[in-house]
TORKOL-4160 file (C-alpha; in steps of 0.2 Angstrom, whole numbers, padded with zeros to 4 digits, m for minus):
227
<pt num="1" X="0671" Y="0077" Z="0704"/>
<pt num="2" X="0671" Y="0096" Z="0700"/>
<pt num="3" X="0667" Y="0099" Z="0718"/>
<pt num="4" X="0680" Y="0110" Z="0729"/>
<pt num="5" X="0693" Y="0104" Z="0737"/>
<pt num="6" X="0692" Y="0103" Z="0758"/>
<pt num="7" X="0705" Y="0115" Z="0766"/>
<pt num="8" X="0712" Y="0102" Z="0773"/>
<pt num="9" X="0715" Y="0093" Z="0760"/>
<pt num="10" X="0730" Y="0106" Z="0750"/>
<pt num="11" X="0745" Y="0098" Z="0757"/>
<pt num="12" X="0738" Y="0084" Z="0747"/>
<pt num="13" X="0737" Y="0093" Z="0728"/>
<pt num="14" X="0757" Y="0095" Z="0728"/>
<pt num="15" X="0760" Y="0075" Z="0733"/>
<pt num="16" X="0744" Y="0069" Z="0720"/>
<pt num="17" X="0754" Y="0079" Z="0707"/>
<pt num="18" X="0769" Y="0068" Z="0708"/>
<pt num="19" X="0761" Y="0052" Z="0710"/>
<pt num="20" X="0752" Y="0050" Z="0692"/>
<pt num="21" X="0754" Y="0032" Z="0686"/>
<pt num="22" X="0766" Y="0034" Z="0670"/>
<pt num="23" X="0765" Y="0019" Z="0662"/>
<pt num="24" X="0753" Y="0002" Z="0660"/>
<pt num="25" X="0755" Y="m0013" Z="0673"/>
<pt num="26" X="0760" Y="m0030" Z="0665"/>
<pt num="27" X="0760" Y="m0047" Z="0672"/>
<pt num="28" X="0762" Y="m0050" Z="0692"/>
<pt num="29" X="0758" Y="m0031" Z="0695"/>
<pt num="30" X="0744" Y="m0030" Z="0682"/>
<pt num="31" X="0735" Y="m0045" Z="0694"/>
<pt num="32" X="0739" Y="m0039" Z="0709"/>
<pt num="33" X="0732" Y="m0022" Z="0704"/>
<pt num="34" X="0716" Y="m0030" Z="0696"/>
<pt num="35" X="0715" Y="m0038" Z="0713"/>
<pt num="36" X="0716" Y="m0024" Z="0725"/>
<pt num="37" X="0704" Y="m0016" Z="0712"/>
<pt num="38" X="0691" Y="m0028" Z="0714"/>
<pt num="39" X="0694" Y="m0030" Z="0733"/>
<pt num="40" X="0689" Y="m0011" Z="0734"/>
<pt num="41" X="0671" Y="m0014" Z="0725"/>
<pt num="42" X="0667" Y="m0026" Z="0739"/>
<pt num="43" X="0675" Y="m0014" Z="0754"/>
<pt num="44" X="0663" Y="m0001" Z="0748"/>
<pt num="45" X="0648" Y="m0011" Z="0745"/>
<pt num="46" X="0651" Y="m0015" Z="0764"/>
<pt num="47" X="0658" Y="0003" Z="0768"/>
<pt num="48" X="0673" Y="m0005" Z="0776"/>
<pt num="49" X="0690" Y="0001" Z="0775"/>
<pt num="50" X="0684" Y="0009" Z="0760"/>
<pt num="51" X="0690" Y="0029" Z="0765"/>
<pt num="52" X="0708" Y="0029" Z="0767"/>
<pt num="53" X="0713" Y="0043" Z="0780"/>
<pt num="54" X="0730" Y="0046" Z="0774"/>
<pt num="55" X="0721" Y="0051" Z="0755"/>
<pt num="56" X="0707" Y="0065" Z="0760"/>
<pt num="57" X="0704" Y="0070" Z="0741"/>
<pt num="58" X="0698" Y="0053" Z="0738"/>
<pt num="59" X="0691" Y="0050" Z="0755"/>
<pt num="60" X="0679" Y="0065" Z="0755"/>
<pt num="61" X="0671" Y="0060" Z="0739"/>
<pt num="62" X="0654" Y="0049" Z="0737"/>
<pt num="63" X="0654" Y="0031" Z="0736"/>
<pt num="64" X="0648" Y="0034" Z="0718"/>
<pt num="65" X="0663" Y="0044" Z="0716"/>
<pt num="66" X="0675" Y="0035" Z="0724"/>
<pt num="67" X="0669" Y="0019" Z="0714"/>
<pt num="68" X="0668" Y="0028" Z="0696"/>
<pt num="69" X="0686" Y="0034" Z="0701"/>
<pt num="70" X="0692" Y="0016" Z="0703"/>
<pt num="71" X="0683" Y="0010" Z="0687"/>
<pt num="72" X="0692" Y="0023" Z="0679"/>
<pt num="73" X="0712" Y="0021" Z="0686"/>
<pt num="74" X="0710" Y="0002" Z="0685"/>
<pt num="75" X="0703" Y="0004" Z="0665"/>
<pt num="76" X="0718" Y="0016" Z="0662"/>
<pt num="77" X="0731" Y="0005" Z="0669"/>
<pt num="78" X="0728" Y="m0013" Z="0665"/>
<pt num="79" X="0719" Y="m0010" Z="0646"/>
<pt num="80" X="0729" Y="m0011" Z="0633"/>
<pt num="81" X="0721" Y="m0001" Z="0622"/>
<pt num="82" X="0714" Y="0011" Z="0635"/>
<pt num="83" X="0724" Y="0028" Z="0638"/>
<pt num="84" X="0732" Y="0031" Z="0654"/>
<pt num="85" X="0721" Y="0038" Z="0667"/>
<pt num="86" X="0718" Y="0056" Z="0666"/>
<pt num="87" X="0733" Y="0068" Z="0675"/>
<pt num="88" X="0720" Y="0074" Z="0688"/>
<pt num="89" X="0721" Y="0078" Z="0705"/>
<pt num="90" X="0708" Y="0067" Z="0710"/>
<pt num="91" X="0715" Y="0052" Z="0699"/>
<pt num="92" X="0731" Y="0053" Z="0704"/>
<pt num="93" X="0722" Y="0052" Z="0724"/>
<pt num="94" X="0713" Y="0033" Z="0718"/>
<pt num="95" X="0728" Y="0029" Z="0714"/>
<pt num="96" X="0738" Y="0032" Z="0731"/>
<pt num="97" X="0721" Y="0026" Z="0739"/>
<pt num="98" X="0720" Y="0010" Z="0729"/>
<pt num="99" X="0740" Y="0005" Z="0735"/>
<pt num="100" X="0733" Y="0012" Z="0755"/>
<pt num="101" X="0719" Y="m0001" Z="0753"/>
<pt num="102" X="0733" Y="m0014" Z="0750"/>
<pt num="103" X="0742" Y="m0010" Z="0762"/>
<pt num="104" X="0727" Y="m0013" Z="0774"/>
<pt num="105" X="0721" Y="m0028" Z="0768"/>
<pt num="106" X="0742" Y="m0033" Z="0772"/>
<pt num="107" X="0739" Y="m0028" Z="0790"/>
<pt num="108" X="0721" Y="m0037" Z="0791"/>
<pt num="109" X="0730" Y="m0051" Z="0784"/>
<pt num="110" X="0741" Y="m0053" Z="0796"/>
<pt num="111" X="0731" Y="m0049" Z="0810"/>
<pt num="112" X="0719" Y="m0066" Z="0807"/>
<pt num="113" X="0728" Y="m0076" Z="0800"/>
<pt num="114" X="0730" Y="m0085" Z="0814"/>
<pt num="115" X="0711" Y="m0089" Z="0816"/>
<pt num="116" X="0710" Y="m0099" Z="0800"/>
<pt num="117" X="0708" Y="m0117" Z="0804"/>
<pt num="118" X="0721" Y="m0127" Z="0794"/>
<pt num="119" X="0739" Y="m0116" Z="0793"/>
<pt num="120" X="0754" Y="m0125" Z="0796"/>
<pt num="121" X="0765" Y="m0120" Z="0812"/>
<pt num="122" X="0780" Y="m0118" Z="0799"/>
<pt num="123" X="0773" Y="m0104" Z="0789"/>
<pt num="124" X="0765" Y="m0096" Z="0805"/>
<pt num="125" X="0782" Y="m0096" Z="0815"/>
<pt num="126" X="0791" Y="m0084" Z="0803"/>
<pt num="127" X="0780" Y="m0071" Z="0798"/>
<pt num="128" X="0788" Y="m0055" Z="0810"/>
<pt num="129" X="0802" Y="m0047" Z="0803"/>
<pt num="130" X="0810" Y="m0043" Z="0820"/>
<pt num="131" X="0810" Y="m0061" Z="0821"/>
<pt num="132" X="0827" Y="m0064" Z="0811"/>
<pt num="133" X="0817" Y="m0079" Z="0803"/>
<pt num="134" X="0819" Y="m0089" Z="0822"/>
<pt num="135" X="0802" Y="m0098" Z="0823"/>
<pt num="136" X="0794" Y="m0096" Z="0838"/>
<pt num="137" X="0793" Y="m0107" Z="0852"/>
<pt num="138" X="0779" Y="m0118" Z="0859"/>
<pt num="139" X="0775" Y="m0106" Z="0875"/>
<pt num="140" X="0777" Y="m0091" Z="0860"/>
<pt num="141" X="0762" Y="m0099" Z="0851"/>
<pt num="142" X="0752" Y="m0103" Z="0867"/>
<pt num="143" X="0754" Y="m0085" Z="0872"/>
<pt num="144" X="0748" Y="m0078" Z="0856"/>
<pt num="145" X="0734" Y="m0090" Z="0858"/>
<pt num="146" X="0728" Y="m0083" Z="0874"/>
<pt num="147" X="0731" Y="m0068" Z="0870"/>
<pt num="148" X="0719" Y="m0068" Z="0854"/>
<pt num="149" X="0704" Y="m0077" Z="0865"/>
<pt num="150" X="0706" Y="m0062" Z="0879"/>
<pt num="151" X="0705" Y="m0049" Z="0864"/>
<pt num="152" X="0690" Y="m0058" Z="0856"/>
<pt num="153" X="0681" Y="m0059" Z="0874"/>
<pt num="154" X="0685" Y="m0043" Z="0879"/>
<pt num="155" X="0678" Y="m0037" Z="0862"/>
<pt num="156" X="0662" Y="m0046" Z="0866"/>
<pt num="157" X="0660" Y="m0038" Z="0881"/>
<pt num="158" X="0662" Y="m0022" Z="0875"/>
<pt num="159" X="0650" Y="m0024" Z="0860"/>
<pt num="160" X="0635" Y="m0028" Z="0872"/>
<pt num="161" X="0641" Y="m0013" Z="0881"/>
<pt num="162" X="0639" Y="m0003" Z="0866"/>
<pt num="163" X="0622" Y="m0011" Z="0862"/>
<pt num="164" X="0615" Y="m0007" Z="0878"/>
<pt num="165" X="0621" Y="0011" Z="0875"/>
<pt num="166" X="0634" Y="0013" Z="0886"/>
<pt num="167" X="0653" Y="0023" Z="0886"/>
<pt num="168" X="0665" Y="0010" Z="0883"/>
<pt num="169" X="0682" Y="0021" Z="0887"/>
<pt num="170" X="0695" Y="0014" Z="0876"/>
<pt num="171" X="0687" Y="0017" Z="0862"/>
<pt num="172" X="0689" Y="0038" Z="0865"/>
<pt num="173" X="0702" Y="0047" Z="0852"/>
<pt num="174" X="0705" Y="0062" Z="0855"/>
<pt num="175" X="0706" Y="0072" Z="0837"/>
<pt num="176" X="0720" Y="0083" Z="0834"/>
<pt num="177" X="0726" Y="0093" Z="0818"/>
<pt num="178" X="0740" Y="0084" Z="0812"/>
<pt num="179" X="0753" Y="0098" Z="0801"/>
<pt num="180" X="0757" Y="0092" Z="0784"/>
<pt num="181" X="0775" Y="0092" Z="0779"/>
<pt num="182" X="0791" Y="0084" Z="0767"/>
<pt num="183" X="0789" Y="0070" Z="0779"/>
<pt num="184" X="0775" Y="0067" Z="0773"/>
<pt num="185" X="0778" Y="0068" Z="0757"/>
<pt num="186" X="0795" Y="0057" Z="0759"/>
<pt num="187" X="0784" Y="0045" Z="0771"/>
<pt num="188" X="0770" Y="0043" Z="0756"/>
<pt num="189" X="0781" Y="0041" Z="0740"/>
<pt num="190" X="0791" Y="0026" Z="0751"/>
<pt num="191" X="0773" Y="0017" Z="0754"/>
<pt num="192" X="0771" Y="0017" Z="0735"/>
<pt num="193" X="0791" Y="0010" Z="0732"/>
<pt num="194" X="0788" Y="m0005" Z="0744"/>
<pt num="195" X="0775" Y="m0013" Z="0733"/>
<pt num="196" X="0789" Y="m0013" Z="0718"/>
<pt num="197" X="0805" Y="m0015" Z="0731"/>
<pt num="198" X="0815" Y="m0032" Z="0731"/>
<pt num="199" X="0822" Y="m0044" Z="0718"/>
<pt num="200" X="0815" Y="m0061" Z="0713"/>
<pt num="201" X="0817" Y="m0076" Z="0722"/>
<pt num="202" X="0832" Y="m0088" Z="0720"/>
<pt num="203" X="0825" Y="m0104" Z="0715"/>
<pt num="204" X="0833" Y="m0113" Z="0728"/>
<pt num="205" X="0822" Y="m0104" Z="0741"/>
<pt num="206" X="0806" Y="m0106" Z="0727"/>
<pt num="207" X="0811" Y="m0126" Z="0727"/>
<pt num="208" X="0809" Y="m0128" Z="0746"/>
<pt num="209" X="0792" Y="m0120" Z="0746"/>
<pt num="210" X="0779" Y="m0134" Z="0751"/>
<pt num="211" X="0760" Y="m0135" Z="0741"/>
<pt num="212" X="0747" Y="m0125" Z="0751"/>
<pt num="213" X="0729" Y="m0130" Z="0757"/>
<pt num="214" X="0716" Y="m0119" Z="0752"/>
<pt num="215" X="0716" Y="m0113" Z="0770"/>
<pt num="216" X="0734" Y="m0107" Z="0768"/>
<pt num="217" X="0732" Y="m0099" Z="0750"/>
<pt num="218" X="0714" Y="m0088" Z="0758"/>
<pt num="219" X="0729" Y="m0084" Z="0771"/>
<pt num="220" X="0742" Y="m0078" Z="0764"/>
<pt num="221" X="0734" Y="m0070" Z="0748"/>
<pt num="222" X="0737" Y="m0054" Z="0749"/>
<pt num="223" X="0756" Y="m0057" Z="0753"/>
<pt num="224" X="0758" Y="m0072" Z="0740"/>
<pt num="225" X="0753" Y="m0058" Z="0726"/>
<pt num="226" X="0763" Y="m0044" Z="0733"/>
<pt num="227" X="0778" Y="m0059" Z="0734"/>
């Protein structure tokens, strides 16, 4: 953890510095953060989605590293009798890093949810914000469908590709040095807010919320704890 810091990564010192946890996690946060925690253990075991790019300082460590950092930031903030974590630069980074892997596991979330086989249409139809809470229409749900199987198939087709060791086009980025600046700053310090944002829920609107099937809680996990 004593190992120097990649140039790249000094923009990153200023924003870490002001993004130390200052104080425990009780109650809904403490388990969503003990989730997202663990969640992590099993990403990097895999080495998936376990090296966030918009937090290099964690992201250039080992797995070892990253993992004794987690162990670390999730002892310091959810143990009672534990002390904060320390008010380092690489601690402060797990910390942004841990919220970012949140934030991915939201948008896988989302992305498959469709593809798990027993969630009702009326919790389906109102999950885009741009929506105005308008469910969607039959013909909206067909097309999604299709749309889904084409993706799927045309993944397929390019995985043999790949196998066989061939280019597959699409998948080319183009890398490009991307400047640092107070938008980023402003841009990071929002993400963290949104975990925390909004009030709690009238109990008119928790009254009118149906059981879920298991299929539906595997779902919607991620949201339901954020919620």
């Amino acid at each position: 953890l004593h190992q120097p810091i990649h140039p790249t990564d000094s923009f990153w010192f200023v924003l870490h510095l002001i993004m130390a946890p200052r104080r425990k996690l009780t109650g809904a946060q403490a388990e969503l953060f003990a989730a997202v925690c663990h969640h992590y253990i099993n990403e990097a075991e895999s080495d998936c989605n376990d090296t966030p790019e918009s937090v290099p300082i964690f992201s250039h460590l080992s797995r070892a590293q990253r993992l004794k950092l987690v162990a670390d930031v999730a002892i310091g903030m959810l143990c009672e009798d534990e002390s904060l974590p320390p008010d380092t630069v690489q601690h402060n980074s797990t910390f942004m890093a841990i919220i970012q892997i949140l934030f991915t596991a939201l948008e896988i979330e989302v992305d498959i949810q469709d593809d798990q086989g027993d969630v009702g249409e009326d919790l389906l139809n109102y999950d885009e914000a741009d929506r105005s809470c308008h469910p969607r229409t039959a013909q909206e749900v067909e097309d999604i469908k299709v749309k889904n199987a084409l993706i799927e198939h045309r993944a397929e087709k390019n995985l043999k590709k790949l196998k066989k060791g061939k280019d597959v086009g699409e998948f080319h980025v183009e890398e490009k040095e991307t400047p640092h600046g107070v938008e980023d700053m402003l841009s990071a310090a929002n993400q963290l807010n949104r975990i925390y944002k909004g009030g709690a829920v009238s109990k008119r609107e928790r009254d009118s919320i149906r059981p879920l099937n298991d299929d539906e809680k595997y779902a919607f996990r991620w949201r339901r704890l954020c919620d």
